[in-house]
N, C-alpha and C positions, 0 to 999 in steps of 0.2 A: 482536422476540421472540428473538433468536439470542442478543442480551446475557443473560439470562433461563436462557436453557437452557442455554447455554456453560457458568453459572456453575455450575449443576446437575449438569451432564455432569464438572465439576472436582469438584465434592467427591465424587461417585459414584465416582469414578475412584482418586481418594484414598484413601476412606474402604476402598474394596475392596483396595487392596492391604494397609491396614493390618489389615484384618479375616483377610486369607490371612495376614498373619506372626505371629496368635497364636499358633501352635502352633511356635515359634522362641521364643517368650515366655511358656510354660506355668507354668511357676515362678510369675513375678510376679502373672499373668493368676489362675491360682489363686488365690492372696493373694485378691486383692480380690474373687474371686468369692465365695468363704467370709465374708469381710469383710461386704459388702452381705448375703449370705443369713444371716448369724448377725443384722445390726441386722434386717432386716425380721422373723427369725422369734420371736425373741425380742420386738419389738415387739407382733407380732400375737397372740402367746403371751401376755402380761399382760394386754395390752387385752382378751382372750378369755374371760380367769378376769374383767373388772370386767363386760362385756357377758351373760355367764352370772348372773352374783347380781344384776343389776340385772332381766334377761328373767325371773326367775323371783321376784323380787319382783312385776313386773310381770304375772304370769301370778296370782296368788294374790288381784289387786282383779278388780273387776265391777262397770260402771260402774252397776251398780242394788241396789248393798249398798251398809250404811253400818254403819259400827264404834262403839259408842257405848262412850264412857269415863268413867269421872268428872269431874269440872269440877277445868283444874289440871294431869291429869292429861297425858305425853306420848305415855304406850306402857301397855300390859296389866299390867306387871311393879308398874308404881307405882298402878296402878289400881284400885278398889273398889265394887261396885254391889249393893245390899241385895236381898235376896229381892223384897219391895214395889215398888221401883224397878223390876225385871225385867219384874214385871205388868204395871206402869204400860205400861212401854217397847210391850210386846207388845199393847196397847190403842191404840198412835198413830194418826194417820190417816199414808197412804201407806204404811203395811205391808202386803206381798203376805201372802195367806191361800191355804191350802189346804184339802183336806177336812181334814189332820188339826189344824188351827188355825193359829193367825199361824208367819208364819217367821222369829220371833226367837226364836236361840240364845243364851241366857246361858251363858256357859263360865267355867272356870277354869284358868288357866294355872303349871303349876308347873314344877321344872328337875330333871331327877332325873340320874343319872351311869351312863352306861353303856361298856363300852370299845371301841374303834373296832376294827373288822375286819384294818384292816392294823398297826396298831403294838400293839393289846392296851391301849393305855394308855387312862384313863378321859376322857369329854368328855361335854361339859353337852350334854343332848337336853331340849328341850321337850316336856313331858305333858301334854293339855288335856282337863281330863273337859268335856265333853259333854251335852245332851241330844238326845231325836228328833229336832229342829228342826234340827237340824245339818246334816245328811244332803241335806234339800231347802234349807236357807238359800245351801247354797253349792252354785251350781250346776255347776261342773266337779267334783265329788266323784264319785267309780266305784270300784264295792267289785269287786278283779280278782282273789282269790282269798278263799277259805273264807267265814265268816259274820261279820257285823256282832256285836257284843258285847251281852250279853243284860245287863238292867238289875238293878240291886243284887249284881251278881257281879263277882268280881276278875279281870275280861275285859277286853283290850288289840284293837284295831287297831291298823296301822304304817303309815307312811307307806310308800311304794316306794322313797324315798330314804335313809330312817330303813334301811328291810330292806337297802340294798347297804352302806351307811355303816357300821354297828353289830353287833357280836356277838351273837346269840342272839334275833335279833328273826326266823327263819322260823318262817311259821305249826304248828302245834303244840306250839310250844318254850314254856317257863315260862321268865317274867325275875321275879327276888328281888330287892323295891327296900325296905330295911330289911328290918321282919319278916314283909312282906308277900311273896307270889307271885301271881304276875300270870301267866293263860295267852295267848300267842296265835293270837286264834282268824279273825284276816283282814288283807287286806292291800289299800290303797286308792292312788289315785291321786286328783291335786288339780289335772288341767291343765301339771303343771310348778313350779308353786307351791311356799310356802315349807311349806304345810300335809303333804306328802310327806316333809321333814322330823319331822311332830311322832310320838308316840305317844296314840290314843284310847281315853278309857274313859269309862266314867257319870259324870257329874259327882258324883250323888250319896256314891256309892261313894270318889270322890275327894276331894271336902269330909270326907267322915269320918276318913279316914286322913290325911289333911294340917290336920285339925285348923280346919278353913276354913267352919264351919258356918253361917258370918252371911253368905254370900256370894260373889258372883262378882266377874271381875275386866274383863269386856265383856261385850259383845252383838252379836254378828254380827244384821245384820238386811236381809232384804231385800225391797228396794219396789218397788211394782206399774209403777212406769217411774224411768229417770235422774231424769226433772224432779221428782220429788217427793221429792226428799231433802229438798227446803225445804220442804215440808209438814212433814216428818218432824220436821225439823231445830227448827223454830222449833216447833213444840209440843209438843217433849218440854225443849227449852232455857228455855221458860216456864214450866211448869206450876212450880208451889212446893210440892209434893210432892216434888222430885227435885235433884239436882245433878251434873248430866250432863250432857256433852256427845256431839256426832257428828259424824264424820267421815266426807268417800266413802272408801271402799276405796282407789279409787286415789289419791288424795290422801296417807292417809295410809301407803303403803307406799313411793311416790316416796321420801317424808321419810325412811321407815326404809332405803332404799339410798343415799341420797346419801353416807353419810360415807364407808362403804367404799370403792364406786365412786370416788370422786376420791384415796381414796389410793390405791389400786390402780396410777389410771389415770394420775395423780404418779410413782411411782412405774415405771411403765413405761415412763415418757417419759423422764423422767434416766437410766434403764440403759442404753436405747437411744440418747441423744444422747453417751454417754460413749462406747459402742459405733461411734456413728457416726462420731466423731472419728477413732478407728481407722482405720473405714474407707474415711477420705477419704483419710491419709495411706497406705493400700494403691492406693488408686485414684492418687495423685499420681504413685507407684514404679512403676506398670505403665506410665501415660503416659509419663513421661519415661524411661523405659527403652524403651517404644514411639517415642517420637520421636530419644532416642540411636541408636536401631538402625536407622533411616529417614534420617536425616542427609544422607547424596549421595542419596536418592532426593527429599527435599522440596528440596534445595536445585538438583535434576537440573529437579524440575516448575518452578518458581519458575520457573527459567533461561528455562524455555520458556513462558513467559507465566500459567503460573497465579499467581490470585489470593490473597494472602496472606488476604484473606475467608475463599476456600475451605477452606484450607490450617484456617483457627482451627475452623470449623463441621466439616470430614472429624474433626481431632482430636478434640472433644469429643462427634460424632456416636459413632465409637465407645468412647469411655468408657462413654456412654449406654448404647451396647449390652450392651458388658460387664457394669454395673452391673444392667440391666433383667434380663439371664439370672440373675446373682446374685438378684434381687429376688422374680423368678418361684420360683427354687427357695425359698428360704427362705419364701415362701409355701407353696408348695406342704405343706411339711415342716410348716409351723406347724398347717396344716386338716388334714393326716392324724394328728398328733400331736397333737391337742390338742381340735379339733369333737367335740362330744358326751362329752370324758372326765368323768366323774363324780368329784367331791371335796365337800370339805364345809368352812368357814370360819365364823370365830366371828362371829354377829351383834352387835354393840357395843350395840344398845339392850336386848337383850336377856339379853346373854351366853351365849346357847346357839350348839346349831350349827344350821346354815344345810347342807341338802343342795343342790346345782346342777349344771348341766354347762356346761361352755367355751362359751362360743357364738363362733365362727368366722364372723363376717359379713362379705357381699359389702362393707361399707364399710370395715371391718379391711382385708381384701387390698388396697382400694384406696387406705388409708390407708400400708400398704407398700410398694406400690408407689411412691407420690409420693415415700415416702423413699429408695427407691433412686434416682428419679430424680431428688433434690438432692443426692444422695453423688454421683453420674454427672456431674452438671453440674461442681460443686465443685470434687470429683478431676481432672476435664479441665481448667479455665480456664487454670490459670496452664502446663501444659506446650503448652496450642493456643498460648497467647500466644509462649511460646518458641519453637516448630516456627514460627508466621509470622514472626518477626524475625531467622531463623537468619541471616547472610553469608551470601549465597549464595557467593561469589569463596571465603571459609573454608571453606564448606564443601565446595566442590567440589575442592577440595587435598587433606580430610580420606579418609585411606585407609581 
């Protein structure tokens, strides 16, 4: 056991004196500590804006709803479902019912222009008229201020995301979309969902002034359990009355975050491995300016029996460290700067906006951290390798 511990007590021994001469080395040590916390935070920083619009895609399905569209058809926007069809829908078997009848929503989705809070400039918000069925079909839906919109009237709900994102959506306020005025008269919450982005009103009210009198564009519907979407599913996809389809909820919102997310998360990974590069060549300059400045001290151990083992493992031990302090901070800065910040991004199947916030997850930090610990590794290899091959006889000349 003494071979074992010997070697242990050598890189301890080591690693400590290299750890006391950082501050003889603040300069360089600096460097690379900015280095590593700029790639971790900036890493965790992108990945946080792709993990937010994907969580709240995610938050907007329910594994006992199902979205029915036209046959054909990939999203709302391209999609069309006749009044009759509606009925039909709302007659399937595996539709939850309530006292006040089935819970299938026929909606219609339009894009109207409003301008965003911080720049003034205009951006595509989605508008969904509505009917009652709406309210109970989705069941994270919570009206958290004033009243629900009263039917045949030019009456708006907001999403809570729609209210932080957009100009003149607090409750009381009129928004003028063409020749119309719209008052608003509440303000709801969807779970997190993408539905906190939209603004609501009567459908009916909304098929008039958009001109949309032949119909809707889904059907939010929801069933008495998950398993019976296949009820649902295959006899509403049979009947020859209809040409529709349906979708789970989360099935099809998965679909509607995938693009973004990967380019996001593309995108996050090349800033930060370009980043990284940087800061392995910081990390290289602080080692060998760590092991130029230790010279008659490794080449003093050597003399006296330590192992050039050791010698490689103390080196790259504190790279490690350097790096992981680095690592830590730039975590740290990414989850106070960025966890929970609300912004809003253009949805590509849709082309409106998408309200969200950052999500800052325990696998992000730990996804940082692994990257500072191959900047740590990286940056130490080739100066441990040079601190164990030093001459000792050269370097013990060197003044």
């Amino acid at each position: 056991m003494s071979g074992p511990i010997n070697w242990i007590s050598q890189i301890a021994s080591i690693t400590k004196f290299g750890l006391l001469s950082i501050p003889q080395r603040f300069g360089s040590v600096g460097a690379a500590l900015f280095g590593v916390a700029g790639v971790v935070g900036v890493l965790v920083g992108v990945l946080s804006m792709a993990a937010g619009f994907k969580k709240a895609m995610a938050s907007s399905a329910e594994p006992d709803t199902a979205i029915v569209l036209r046959s054909g058809s990939e999203d709302e926007m391209s999609s069309g479902i006749g009044h009759d069809e509606a009925r039909l829908i709302a007659d399937a078997p595996g539709l939850a019912r309530s006292a006040e009848g089935p819970l299938a929503s026929p909606e219609l989705f339009v894009i109207i222009n409003l301008p965003k809070r911080s720049t003034l400039t205009d951006a595509n918000v989605p508008m969904r008229g509505v009917e009652r069925a709406a309210f109970h079909a989705r069941e994270k839906f919570k009206l958290v201020k004033g009243r629900l919109f009263e039917g045949g009237k030019n009456e708006v709900i907001v999403g809570t995301g729609a209210a932080l994102e957009f100009a003149g959506l607090d409750v009381g306020n009129k928004i003028k979309l063409g020749r119309n005025e719209w008052d608003v008269v509440g303000m709801f919450s969807a779970g997190g969902g993408t539905a906190e982005s939209e603004i609501w009103t009567d459908a009916t009210v909304l098929q008039g002034v958009y001109h949309r009198d032949s119909g809707y564009q889904s059907v939010y519907a929801r069933l008495t359990a998950p398993d019976a979407f296949f009820q649902f599913s295959n006899s509403i996809a049979t009947d020859p009355r209809m040409s529709v389809k349906s979708l789970r909820q989360t099935d099809y919102y998965a679909s509607k975050s995938t693009v973004l997310t990967t380019l996001i998360n593309t995108l996050g990974f090349i800033v930060a491995a370009l980043m990284a590069i940087g800061a392995v060549f910081a990390a290289l300059n602080t080692m060998y300016n760590s092991v130029s400045a230790r010279t008659r001290e490794i080449a003093t151990l050597r003399a006296l029996g330590f192992g050039s083992g050791a010698v490689i493992v103390a080196v790259l031990l504190e790279s490690l460290a350097i790096a992981l302090v680095g690592g830590t901070i730039g975590a740290a800065v990414a989850y106070l700067a960025f966890n929970g910040f609300h912004t809003a991004t253009v949805n590509w199947q849709t082309f409106s906006q998408v309200t969200f916030a950052f999500d800052v997850t325990p696998q992000l930090l730990i996804q940082g951290i692994v990257w500072a610990t191959a900047i740590g590794l990286v940056g130490g290899l080739l100066p441990a390798l040079r601190a164990a091959r030093l001459p000792i006889a050269d370097a013990l000349r060197e003044l």
